[in-house]
PLY file of the C-alpha trace (Angstrom):
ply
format ascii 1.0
element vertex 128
property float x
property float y
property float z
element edge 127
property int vertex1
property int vertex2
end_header
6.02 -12.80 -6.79
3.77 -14.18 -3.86
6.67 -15.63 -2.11
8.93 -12.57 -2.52
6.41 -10.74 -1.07
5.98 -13.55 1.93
9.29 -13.58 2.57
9.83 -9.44 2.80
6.68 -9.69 4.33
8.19 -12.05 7.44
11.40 -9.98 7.27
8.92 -6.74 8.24
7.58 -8.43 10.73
10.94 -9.52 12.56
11.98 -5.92 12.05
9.67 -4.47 14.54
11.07 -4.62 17.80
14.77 -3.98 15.85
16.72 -0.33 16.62
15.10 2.54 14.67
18.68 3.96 14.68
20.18 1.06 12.98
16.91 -0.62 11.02
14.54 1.87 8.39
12.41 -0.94 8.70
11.98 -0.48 12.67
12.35 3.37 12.01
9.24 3.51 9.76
7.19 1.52 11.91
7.38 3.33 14.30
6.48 6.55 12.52
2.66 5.61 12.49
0.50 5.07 9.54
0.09 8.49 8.55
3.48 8.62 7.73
4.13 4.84 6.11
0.90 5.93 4.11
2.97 9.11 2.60
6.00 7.18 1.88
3.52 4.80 -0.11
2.06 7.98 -1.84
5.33 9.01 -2.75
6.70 5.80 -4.16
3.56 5.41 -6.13
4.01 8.92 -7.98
7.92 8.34 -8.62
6.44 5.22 -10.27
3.71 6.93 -12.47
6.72 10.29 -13.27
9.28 7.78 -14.30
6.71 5.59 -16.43
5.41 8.53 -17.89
8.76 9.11 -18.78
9.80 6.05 -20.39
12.59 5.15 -17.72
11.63 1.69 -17.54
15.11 0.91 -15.03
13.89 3.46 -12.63
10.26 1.73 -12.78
11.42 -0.92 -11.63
13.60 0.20 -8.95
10.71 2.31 -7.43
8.10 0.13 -7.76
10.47 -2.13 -5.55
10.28 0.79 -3.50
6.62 0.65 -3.67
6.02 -2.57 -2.77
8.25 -2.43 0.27
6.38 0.34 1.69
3.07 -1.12 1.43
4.21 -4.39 2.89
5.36 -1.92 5.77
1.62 -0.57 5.77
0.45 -4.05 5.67
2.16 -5.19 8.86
1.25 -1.90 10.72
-2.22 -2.40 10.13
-2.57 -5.81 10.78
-2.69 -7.40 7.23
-0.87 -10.46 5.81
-0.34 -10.94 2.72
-2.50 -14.32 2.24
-5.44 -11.50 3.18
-4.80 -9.52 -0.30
-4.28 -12.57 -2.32
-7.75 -13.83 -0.79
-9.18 -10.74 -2.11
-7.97 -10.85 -5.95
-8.58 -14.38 -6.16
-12.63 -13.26 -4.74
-12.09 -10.76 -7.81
-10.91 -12.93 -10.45
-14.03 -15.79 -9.61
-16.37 -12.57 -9.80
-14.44 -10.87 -13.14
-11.70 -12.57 -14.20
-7.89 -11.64 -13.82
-7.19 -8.14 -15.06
-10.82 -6.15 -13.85
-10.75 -3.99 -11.29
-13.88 -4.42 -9.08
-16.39 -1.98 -10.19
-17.03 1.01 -7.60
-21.05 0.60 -8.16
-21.29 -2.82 -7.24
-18.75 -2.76 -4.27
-21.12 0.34 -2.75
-24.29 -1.78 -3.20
-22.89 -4.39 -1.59
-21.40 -2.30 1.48
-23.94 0.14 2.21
-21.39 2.52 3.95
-18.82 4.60 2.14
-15.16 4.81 3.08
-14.89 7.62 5.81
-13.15 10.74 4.18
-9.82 12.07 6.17
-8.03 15.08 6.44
-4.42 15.09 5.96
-2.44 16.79 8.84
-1.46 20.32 7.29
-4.19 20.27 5.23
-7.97 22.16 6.19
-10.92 21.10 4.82
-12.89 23.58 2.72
-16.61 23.89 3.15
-18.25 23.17 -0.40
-20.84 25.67 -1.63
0 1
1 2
2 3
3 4
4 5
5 6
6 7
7 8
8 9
9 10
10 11
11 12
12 13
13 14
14 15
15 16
16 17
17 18
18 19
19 20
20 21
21 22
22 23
23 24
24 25
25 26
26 27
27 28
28 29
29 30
30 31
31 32
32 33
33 34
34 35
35 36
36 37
37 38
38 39
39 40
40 41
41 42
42 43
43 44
44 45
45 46
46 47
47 48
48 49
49 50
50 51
51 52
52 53
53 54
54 55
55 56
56 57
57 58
58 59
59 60
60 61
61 62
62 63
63 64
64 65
65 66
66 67
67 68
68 69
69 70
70 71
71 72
72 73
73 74
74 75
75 76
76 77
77 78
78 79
79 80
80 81
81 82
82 83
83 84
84 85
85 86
86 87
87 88
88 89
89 90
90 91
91 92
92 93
93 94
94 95
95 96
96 97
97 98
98 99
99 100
100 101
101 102
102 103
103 104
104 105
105 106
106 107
107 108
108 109
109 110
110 111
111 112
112 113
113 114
114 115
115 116
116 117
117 118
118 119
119 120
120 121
121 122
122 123
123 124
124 125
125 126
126 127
């Protein structure tokens, strides 16, 4: 899976100066993160509707389509993929394989929380 993801990874990355009208790839870069970050969103919740309901062909085709778009957010925001793999291999020395990193420890060990943000079309509600 690593080198699949390499390889689309490097094809992302040649995509960017491409035509938008001829390459989605060059289109959705240039759409800014906001928007690659709703694409992600989306693919992620066709994932969990069509797991949910037992399509496991569709589950597979859209969580192709999920990891496409989040190699697209990767290369936008400046991360390779040897970054991530960094990361869960810091995870599985601290917890082995399949555990998430609990939230707890990950705040005591960054003392700042993640900064909250607005979507556009959205207004934030003042909590009583």
């Amino acid at each position: 899976m690593a080198d699949s993801v390499s390889r689309l990874y490097q094809a992302t990355l040649s995509c960017r100066h491409d035509d938008p009208s001829t390459s989605r790839t060059a289109r959705l870069l240039r759409s800014g993160r906001s928007k690659m970050a709703k694409k992600l969103a989306e693919e992620a919740v066709e994932v969990v509707i069509d797991s949910m309901n037992g399509d496991r062909e569709a589950v597979i085709r859209e969580s192709a389509d999920l990891i496409y778009n989040l190699v697209v957010l990767w290369v936008a925001s400046g991360i390779r993929p040897e970054d991530v793999w960094k990361e869960m291999d810091r995870r599985e020395r601290l917890l082995g394989l399949a555990e998430k990193l609990p939230k707890k420890k990950f705040l005591d060990d960054h003392s700042s929380r993640r900064k909250v943000v607005i979507l556009e079309g959205r207004r934030a509600r003042k909590r009583r």
